[in-house]
Each structure stands twice: as C-alpha cells, then as structure tokens.
NUTORPA-614691 format. One line per field, with one value per residue (C-alpha): residue number from 1; residue in three letters; x, y, z negated. Coordinates in pm, 1 decimal. Layout:
REM NUTORPA-614691
seq <- c(NUM | ...) $
type <- c(ALA | ...) $
x <- c(X | ...) $
y <- c(Y | ...) $
z <- c(Z | ...) $
***
This chain:
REM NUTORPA-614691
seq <- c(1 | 2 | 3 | 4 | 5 | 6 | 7 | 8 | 9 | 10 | 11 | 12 | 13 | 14 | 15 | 16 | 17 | 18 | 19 | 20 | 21 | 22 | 23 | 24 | 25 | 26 | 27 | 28 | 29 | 30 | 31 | 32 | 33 | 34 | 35 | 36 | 37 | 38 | 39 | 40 | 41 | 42 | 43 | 44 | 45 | 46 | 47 | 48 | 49 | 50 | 51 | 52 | 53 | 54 | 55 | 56 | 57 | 58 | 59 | 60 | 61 | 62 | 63 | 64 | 65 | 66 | 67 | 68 | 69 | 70 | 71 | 72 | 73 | 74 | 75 | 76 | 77 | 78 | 79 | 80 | 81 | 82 | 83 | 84 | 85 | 86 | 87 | 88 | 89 | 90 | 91 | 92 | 93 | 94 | 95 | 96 | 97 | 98 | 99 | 100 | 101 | 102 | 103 | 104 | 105 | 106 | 107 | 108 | 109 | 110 | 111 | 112 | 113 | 114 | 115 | 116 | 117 | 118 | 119 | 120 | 121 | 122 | 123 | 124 | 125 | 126 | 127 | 128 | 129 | 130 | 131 | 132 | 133 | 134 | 135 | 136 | 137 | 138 | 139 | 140 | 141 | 142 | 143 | 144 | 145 | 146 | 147 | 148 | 149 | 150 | 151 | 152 | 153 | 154 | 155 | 156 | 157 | 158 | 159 | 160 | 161 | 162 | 163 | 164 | 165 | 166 | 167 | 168 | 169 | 170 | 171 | 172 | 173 | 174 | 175 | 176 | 177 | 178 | 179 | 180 | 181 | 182 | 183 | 184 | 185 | 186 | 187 | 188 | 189 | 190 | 191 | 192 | 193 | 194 | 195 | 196 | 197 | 198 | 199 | 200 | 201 | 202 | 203 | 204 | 205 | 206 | 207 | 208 | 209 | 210 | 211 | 212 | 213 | 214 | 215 | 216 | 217 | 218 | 219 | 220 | 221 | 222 | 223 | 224 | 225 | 226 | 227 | 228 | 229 | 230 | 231 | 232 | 233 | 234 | 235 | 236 | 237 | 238 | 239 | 240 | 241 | 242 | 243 | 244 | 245 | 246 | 247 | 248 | 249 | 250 | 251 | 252 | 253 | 254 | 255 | 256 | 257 | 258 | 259 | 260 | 261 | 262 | 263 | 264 | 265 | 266 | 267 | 268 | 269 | 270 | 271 | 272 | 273 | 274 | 275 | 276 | 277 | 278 | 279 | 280 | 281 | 282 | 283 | 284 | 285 | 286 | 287 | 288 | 289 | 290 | 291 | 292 | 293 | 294 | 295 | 296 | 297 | 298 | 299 | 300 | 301 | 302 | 303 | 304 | 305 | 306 | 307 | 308 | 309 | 310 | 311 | 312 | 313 | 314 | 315 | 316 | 317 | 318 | 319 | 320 | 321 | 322 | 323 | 324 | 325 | 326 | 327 | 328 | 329 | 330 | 331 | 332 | 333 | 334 | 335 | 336 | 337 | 338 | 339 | 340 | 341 | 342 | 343 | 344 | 345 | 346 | 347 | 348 | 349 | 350 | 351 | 352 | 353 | 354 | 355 | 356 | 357 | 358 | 359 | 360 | 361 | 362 | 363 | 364 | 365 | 366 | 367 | 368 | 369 | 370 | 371 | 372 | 373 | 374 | 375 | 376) $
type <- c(UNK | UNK | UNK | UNK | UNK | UNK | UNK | UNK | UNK | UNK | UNK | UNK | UNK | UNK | UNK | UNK | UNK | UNK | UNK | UNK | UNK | UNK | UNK | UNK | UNK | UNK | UNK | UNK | UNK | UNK | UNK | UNK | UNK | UNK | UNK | UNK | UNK | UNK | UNK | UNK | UNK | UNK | UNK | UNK | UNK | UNK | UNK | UNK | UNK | UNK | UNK | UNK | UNK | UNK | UNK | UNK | UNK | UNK | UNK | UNK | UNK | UNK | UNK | UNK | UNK | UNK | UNK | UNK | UNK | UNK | UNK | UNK | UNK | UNK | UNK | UNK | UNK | UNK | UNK | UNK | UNK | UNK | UNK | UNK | UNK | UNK | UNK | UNK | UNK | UNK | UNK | UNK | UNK | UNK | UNK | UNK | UNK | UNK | UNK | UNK | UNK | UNK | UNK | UNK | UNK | UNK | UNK | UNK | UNK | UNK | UNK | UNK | UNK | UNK | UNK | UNK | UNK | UNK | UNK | UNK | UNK | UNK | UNK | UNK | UNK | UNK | UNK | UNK | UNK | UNK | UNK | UNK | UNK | UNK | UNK | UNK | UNK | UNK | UNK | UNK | UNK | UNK | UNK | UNK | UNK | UNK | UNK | UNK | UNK | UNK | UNK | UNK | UNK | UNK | UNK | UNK | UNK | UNK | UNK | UNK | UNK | UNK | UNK | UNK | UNK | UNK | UNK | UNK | UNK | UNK | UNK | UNK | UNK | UNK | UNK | UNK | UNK | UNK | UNK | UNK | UNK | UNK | UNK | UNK | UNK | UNK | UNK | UNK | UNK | UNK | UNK | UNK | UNK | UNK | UNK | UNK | UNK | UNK | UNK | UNK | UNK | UNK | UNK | UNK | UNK | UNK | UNK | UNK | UNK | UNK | UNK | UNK | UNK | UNK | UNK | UNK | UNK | UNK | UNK | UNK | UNK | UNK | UNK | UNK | UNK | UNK | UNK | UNK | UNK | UNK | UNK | UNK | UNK | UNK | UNK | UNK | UNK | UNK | UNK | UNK | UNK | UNK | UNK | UNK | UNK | UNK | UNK | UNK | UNK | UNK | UNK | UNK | UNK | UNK | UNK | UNK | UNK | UNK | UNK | UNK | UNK | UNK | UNK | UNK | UNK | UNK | UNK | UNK | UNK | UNK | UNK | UNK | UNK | UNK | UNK | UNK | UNK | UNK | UNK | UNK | UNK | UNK | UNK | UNK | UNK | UNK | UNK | UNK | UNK | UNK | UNK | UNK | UNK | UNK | UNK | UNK | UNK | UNK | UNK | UNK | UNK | UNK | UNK | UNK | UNK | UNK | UNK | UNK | UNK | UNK | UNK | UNK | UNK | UNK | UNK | UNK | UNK | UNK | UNK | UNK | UNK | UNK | UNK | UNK | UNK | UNK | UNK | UNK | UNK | UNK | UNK | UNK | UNK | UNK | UNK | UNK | UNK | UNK | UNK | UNK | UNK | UNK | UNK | UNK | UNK | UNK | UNK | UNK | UNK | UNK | UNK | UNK | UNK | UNK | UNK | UNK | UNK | UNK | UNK | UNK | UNK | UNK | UNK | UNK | UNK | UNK | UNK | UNK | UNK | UNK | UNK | UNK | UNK | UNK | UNK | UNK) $
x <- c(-1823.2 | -2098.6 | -2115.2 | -2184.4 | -1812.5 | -1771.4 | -1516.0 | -1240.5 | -916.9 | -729.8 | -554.8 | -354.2 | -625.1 | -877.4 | -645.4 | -522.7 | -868.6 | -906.2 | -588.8 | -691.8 | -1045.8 | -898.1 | -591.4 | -760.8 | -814.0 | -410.7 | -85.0 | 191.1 | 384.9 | 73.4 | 4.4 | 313.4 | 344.5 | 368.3 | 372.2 | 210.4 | 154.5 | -140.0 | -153.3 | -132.5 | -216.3 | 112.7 | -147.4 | -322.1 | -596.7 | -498.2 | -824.8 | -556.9 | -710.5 | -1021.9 | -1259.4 | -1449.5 | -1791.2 | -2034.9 | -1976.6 | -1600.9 | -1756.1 | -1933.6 | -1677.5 | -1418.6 | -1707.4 | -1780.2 | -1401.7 | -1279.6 | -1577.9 | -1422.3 | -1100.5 | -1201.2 | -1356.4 | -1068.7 | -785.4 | -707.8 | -714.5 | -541.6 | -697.6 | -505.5 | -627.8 | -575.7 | -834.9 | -705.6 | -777.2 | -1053.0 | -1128.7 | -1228.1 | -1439.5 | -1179.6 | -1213.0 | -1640.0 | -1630.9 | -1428.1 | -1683.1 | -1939.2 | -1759.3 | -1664.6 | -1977.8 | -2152.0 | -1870.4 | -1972.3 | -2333.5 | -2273.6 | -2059.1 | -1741.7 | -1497.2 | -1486.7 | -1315.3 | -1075.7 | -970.7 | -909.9 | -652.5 | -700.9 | -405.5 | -509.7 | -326.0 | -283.5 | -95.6 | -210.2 | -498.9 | -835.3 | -1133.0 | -1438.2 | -1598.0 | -1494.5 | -1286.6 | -1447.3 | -1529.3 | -1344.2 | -1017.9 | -878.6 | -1227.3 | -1290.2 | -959.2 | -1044.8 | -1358.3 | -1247.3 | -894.7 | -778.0 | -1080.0 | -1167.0 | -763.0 | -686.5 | -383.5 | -214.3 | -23.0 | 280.1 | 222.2 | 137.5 | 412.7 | 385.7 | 26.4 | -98.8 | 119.6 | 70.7 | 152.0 | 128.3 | 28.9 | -367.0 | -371.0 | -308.9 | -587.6 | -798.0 | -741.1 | -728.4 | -1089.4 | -1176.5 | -1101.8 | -1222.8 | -1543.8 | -1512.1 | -1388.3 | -1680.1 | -1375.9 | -1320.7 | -968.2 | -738.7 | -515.5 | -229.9 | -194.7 | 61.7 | 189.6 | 153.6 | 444.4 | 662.8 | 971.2 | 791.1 | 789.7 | 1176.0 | 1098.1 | 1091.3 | 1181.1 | 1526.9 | 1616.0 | 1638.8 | 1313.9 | 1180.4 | 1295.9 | 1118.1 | 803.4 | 844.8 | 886.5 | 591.2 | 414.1 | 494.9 | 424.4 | 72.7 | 31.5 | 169.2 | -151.6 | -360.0 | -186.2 | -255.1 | -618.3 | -764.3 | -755.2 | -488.6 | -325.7 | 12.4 | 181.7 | 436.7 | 539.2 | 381.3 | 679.0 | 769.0 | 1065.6 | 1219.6 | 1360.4 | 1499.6 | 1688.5 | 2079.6 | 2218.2 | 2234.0 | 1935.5 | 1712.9 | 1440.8 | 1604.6 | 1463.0 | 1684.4 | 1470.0 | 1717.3 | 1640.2 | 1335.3 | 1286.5 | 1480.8 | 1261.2 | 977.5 | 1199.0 | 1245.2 | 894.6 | 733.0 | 1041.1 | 1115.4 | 780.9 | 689.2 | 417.4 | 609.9 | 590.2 | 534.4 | 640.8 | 514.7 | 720.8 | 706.4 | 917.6 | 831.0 | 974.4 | 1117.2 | 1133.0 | 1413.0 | 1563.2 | 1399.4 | 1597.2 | 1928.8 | 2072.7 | 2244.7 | 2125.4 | 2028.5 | 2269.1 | 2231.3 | 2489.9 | 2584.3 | 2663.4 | 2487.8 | 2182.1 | 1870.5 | 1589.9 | 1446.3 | 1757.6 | 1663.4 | 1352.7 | 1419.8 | 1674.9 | 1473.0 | 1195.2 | 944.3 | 669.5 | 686.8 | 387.6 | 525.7 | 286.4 | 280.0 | 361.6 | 222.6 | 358.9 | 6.0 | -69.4 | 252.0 | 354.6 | 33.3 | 162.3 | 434.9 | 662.1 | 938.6 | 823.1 | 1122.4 | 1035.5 | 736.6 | 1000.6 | 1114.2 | 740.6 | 563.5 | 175.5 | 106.7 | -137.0 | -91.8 | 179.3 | 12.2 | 5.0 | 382.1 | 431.7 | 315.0 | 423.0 | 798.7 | 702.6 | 580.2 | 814.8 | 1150.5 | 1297.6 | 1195.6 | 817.3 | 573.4 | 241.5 | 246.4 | -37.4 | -210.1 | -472.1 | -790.2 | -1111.7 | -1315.3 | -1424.4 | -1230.4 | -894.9 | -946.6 | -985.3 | -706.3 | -475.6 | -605.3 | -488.9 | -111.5 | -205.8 | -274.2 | 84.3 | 349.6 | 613.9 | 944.9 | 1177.0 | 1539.7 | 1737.7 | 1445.5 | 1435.3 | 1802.8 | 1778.6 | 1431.5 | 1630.1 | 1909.3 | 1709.0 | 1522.1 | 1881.7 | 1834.0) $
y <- c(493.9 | 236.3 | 92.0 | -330.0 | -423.6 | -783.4 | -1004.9 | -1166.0 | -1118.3 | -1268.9 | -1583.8 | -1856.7 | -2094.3 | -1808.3 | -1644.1 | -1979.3 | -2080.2 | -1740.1 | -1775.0 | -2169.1 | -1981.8 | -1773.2 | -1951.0 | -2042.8 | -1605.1 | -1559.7 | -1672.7 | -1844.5 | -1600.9 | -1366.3 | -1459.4 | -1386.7 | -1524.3 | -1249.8 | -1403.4 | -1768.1 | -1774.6 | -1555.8 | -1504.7 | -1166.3 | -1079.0 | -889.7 | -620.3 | -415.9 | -120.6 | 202.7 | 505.5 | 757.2 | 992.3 | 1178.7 | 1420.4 | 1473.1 | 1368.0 | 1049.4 | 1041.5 | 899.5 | 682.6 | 513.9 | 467.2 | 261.5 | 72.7 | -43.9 | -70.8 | -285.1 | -533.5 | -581.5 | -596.5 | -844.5 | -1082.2 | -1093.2 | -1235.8 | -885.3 | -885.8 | -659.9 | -321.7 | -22.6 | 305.0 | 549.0 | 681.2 | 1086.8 | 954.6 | 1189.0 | 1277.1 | 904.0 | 873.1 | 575.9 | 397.6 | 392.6 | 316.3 | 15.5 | -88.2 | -61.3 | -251.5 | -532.3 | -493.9 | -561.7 | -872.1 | -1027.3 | -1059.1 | -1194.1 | -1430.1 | -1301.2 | -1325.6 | -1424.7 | -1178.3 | -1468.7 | -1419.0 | -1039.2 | -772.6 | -516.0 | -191.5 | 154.0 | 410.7 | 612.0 | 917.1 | 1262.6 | 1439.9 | 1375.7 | 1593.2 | 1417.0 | 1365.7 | 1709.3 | 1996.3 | 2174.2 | 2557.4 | 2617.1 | 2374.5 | 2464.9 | 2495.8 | 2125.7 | 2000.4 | 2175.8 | 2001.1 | 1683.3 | 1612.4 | 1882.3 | 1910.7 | 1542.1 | 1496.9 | 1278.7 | 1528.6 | 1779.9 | 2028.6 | 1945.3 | 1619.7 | 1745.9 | 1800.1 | 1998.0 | 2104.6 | 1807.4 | 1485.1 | 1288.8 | 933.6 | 881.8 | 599.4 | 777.1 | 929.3 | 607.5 | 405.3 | 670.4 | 689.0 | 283.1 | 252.9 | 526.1 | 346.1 | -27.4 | 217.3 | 316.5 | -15.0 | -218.2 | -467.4 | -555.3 | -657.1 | -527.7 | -719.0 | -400.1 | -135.4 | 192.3 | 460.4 | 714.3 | 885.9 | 881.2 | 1050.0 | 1361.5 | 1381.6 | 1445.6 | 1788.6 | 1932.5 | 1644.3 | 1496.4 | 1169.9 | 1010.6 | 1157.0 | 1034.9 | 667.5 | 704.3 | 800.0 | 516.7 | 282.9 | 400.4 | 382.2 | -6.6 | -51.8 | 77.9 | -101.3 | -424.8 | -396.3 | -389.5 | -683.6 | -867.9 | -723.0 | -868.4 | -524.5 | -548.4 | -865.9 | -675.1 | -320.9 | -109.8 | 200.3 | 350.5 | 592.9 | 897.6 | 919.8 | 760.2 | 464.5 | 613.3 | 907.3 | 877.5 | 778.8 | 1157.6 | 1275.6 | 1435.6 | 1226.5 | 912.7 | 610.0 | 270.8 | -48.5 | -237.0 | 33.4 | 9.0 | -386.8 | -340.0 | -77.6 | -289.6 | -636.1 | -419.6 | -368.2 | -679.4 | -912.9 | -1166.8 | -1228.7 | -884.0 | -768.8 | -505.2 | -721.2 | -477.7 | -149.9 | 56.3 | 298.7 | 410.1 | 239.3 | 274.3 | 300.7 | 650.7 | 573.9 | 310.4 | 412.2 | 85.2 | -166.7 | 74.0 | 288.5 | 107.1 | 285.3 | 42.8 | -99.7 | -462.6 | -807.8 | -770.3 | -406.5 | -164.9 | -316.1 | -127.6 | -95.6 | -424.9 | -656.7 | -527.5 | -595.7 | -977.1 | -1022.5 | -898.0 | -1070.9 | -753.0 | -783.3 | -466.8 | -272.3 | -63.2 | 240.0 | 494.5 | 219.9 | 395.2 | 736.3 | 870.8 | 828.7 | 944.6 | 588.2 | 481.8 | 652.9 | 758.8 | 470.8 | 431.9 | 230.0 | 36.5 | -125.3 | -352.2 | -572.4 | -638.8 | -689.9 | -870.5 | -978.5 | -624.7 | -390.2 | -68.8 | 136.6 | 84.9 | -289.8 | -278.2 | -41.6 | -262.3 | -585.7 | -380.9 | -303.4 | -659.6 | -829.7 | -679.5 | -892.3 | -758.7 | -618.5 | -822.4 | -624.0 | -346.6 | -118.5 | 134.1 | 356.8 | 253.1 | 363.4 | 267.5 | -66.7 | -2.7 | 75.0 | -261.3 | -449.0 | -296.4 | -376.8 | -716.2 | -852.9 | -808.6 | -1060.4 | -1307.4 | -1294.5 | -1423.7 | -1186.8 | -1134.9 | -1386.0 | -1268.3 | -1249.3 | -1114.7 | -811.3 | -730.0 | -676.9 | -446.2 | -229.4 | -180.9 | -86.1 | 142.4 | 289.8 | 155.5) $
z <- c(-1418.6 | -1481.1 | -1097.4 | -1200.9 | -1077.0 | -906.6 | -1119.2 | -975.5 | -765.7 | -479.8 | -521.1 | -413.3 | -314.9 | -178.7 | 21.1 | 158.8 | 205.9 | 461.9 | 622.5 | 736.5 | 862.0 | 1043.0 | 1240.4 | 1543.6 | 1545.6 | 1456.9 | 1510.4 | 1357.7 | 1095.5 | 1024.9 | 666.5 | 447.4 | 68.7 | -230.7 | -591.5 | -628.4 | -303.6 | -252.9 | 113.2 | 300.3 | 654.0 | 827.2 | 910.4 | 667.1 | 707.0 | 561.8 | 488.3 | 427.3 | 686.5 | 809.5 | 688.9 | 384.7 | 537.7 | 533.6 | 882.3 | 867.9 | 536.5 | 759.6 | 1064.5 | 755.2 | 642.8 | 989.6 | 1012.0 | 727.3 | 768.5 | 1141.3 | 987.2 | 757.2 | 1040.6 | 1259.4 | 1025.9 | 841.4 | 470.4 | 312.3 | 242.2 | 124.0 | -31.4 | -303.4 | -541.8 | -443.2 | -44.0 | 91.3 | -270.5 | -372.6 | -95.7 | 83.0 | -194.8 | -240.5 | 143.0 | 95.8 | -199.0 | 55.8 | 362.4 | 64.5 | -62.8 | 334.2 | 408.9 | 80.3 | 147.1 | 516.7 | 381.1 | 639.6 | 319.1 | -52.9 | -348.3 | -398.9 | -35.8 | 6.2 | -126.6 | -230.9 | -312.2 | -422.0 | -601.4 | -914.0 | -949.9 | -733.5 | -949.5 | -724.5 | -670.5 | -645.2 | -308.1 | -230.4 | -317.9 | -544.5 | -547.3 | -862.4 | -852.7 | -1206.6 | -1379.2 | -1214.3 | -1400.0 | -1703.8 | -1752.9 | -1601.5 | -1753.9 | -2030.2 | -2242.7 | -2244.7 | -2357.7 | -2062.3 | -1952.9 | -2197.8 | -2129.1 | -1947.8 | -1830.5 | -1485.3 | -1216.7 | -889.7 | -1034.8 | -876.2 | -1031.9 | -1325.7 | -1441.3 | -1789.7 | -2000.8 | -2034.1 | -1715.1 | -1534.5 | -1756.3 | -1650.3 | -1286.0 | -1267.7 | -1437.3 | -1166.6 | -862.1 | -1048.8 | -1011.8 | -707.4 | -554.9 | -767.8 | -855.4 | -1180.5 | -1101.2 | -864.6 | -667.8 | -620.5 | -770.0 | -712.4 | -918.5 | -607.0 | -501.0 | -830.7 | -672.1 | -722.9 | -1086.7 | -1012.6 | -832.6 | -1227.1 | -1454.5 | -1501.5 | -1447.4 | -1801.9 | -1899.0 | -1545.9 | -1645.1 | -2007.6 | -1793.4 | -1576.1 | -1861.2 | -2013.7 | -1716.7 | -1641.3 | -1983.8 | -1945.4 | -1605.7 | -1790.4 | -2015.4 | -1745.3 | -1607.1 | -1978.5 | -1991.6 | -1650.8 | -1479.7 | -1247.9 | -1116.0 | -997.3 | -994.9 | -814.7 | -642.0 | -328.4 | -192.3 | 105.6 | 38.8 | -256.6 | -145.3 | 145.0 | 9.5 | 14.4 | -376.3 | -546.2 | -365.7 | -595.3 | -527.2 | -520.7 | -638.8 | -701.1 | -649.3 | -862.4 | -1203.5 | -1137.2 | -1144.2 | -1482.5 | -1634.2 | -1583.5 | -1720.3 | -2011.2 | -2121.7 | -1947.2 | -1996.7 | -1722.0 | -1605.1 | -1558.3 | -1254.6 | -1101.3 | -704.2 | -435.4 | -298.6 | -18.8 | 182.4 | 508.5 | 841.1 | 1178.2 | 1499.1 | 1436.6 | 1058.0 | 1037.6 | 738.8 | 520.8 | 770.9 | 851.4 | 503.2 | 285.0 | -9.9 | -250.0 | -525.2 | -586.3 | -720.9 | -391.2 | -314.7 | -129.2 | 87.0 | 261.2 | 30.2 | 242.5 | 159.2 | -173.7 | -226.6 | -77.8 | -317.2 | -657.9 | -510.3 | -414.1 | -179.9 | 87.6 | 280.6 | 486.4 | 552.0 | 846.8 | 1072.5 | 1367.5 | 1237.3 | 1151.4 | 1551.4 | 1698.0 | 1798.3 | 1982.5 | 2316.6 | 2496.8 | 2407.8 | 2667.2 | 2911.3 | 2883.8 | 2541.4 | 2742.2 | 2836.8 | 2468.9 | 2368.7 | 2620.1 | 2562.3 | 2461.5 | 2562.0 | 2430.0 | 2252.8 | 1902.6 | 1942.5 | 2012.3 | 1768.9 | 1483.7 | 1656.4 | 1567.7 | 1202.7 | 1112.4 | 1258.8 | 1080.3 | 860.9 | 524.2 | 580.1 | 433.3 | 581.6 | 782.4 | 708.9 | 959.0 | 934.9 | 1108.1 | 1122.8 | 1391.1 | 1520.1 | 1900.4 | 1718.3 | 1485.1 | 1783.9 | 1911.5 | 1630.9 | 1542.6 | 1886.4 | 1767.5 | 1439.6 | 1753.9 | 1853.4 | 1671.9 | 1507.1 | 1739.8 | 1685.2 | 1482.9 | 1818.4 | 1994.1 | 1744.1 | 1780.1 | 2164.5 | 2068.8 | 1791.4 | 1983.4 | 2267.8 | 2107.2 | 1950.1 | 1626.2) $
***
C-alpha cells in the first residue's frame, strides 16, 4: 500500500465549479446539495458487478471517464467489489480524466465501502490460509470479531480496510465512506453489543474524519432500513444519528446512507418504519429530517428494470427512451433520494443513462400520478 495517492477531496467550490461546466449538458434539479454544499449529480455509477478479469477493468475505466464528461460525478464502489479490482479501475479512469483535464479532485465524489473481508484481485486457492496470513497473524482481526465468516467492522479492521481502498483509489481523502452492510453483524450479535460496535465504529471513522482521511461516513444497507421495527435486522436511522452525536458530538460526519429503492423496491418512500420527533416516517422522511444525504442503490434492480416496463408508464415519463432511463428518472426524482446510483459499465449504457441527467426530475404532482400508476 505505497501507490503515491493524489491529495484532496470534493468540495463546495469544486463541485460547484463542475456542476456550472456542465449545465448546458444537464438539467435543472440534477445537482443536489449534501453538507456545505458540495454538489452531487442525481446519478451516480455503481462497479458492483462483472467478472474478475482485466477485461471488465477496462470496460469501468472507459465507463466512469464517460461518466465523468457528461455531468456524472459521483462514483460508488466498495473495496470487497470484484475483489478490489472496482476500486483500482476507478484509480485508473480518475487517474485518465485527470490528465485530460475532463474533471478536477475538488469536483468529483467519491463512496466506497468497508466492511465484507476482500480477497485480492481474485479468490484465492486457499480462502482461510489467505485470511490467516492476511488478517489473523498480522492482528488486524482476532478471534471473534468476524460475523457470518465474512463480516467485520471494528475500530482496526476498518483503519485497515480504509487505508486499503485510499490505495486502491490513489486518494488520499475520501469523500464517502460506508460501513458495508452493518445489519448483518445482527445475524449473531445482540443488539446492545451491536450499538457498542457501532459506536466504536463511528468513533474510529470520526478519526479519520479529524485525520484528513475521510471527509464523511455512513451506512451502506440491504435491508436495514427497510425491515419492519422488531425485525432482526433492523436498523433505526434516528439511533444511529445518536450513536454517532455521542462520540462525535453535534458536529459529527455521519451524512449519508445508501439503501436500495426502485421501482419494485418502494419500501424507502412507503413503510413507516422509522421513529422520529414526529412519529413514525419512511426511512426518507427520516433522513430529511436528521439531515442525511441518501444514494439509493439498485435503482435499476441489478438490470431487471431496464425492460419490460408496462407500456403504460411512457405516458407518466415522457422524453424517455428506454425502460432504464425511466427507471432512474423514477428513483431520482422521489422526494427524499439525493443520487440514484446504477451500475454501469460500458460507454453505450453511460450514454444511455446520462440522457435522463438532461431532463429535469418529475415534478411533486407529476410523481403522484406515476406511483399510483405503477400501484405504489
């Protein structure tokens, strides 16, 4: 982990600085605001999926430089995402944009993840003799810390895995960054002991906030914050927030979550599961009112979304091509979702995508008539 790492981070007047570039390419209500105003596009790229091969590197380097010319800039990974490999193609594509001047660190965001043990490059041919070597001898996991067999998030796993992807990313700082999937430390740990965790976690992640590693933290979720209340991997937004208030007082970094919400995953915008002041909101009215950025992943359902749409949801969003486009034009535009991210990697399918950040998000009335149509 000695790759020279490029210093910075996005901010206010860099991200600002893209979104004026790039309005004659987008339209009104693309870039959203998250803390100080740094600007995000209401599109992201995701490199959850694809093979293990150079072949599929090189398709998301090609991909997120495209992405990064047409008005998209926020990139989303994870460092256990094709065993690293996401991650050292998006150091790469940044690495490509940089030097043809299409975008500045100040003006791009960048998310990854911390929290599912990751092979390297591959899967190795020995699984537990690769963790052996690579986290129990060297101390960074004892015995016991690891749920599942594949789970961890404490305070020395998580410096770890952050200076991995830094690494892997070449970034110094990052602008987001997740503790993956937390929900399933609750598959075998209880849930005071998973709220010490958490603290410690934030704690840690706070740290990295103070040391110049990380400009903001959260939670990148399946299923947590859409469980009923009493599921067993339910997570509450609201104990959260004060778990990380109570180790990073009121200025604390924990600002964005990521869960999924699609057309056939409407859970985020319909179940009143989250406790607030107020009462009982959907995770989204949540987040608005403890002031949490959202991504909201899987917006195309991995693929399922991008055809075979019925046909009578064209009328509810004209100036649409394709299923995918009005598939995210649905996930952007509910009140609530900051960015929605989708997995793309080829050039076509950026294209593709990029056209919706041209239209402007469905007005409030307009999105009624669309969820109710589609028997939201």
């Amino acid at each position: 982990m000695t790759t020279k790492m490029i210093a910075g981070s996005a901010t206010s007047k860099g991200t600002r600085r893209y979104a004026e570039r790039l309005a004659s390419r987008v339209a009104a209500g693309h870039f959203r605001q998250v803390d100080g105003g740094t600007h995000l596009s209401s599109l992201g790229l995701g490199t959850y999926l694809g093979p293990d091969d150079g072949a599929t590197d090189v398709l998301y380097q090609d991909a997120v430089v495209r992405a990064l010319e047409l008005g998209v800039n926020v990139l989303d990974t994870a460092v256990n995402y094709r065993n690293q490999r996401s991650e050292r193609a998006i150091r790469t594509a940044l690495a490509t944009a940089f030097a043809r001047g299409v975008i500045e660190r100040d003006e791009v965001v960048v998310a990854t993840k911390g929290g599912f043990i990751p092979f390297d490059g591959a899967v190795p041919r020995d699984p537990r003799a690769y963790f052996t070597a690579t986290y129990l001898e060297p101390g960074i996991v004892k015995p016991g810390d690891v749920v599942g067999g594949a789970h961890c998030m404490t305070p020395r796993y998580l410096r770890d895995q952050l200076d991995r992807s830094r690494a892997n990313l070449g970034l110094a700082t990052l602008d987001v960054y997740y503790i993956h999937n937390p929900e399933t430390q609750l598959s075998e740990v209880k849930r005071d002991e998973f709220m010490t965790r958490i603290r410690a976690a934030f704690a840690a992640l706070e740290e990295a906030v103070a040391g110049g590693l990380i400009a903001r933290y959260g939670t990148a979720t399946w299923s947590g914050y859409r469980d009923d209340p009493g599921g067993p991997g339910y997570l509450s937004l609201a104990e959260l927030v004060a778990a990380a208030r109570d180790v990073g007082g009121p200025d604390h970094h924990f600002k964005v979550i990521q869960l999924p919400y699609n057309l056939a995953m409407t859970e985020a915008f319909t179940r009143a599961n989250q406790r607030v002041d107020k009462g009982m909101v959907p995770v989204l009215e949540a987040a608005r009112q403890l002031d949490v950025y959202v991504m909201a992943s899987a917006s195309v359902y991995q693929g399922q979304l991008t055809r075979g749409l019925p046909p009578m949801l064209t009328e509810y969003l004209p100036g649409l091509a394709t299923d995918a486009q009005r598939a995210l034009q649905f996930a952007r535009s509910t009140p609530g979702v900051g960015t929605a991210l989708v997995g793309m990697k080829t050039s076509a399918h950026v294209d593709e995508n990029a056209q919706v950040g041209a239209t402007s998000p469905m007005a409030w009335k307009q999105f009624q008539r669309l969820f109710s149509a589609a028997g939201g």
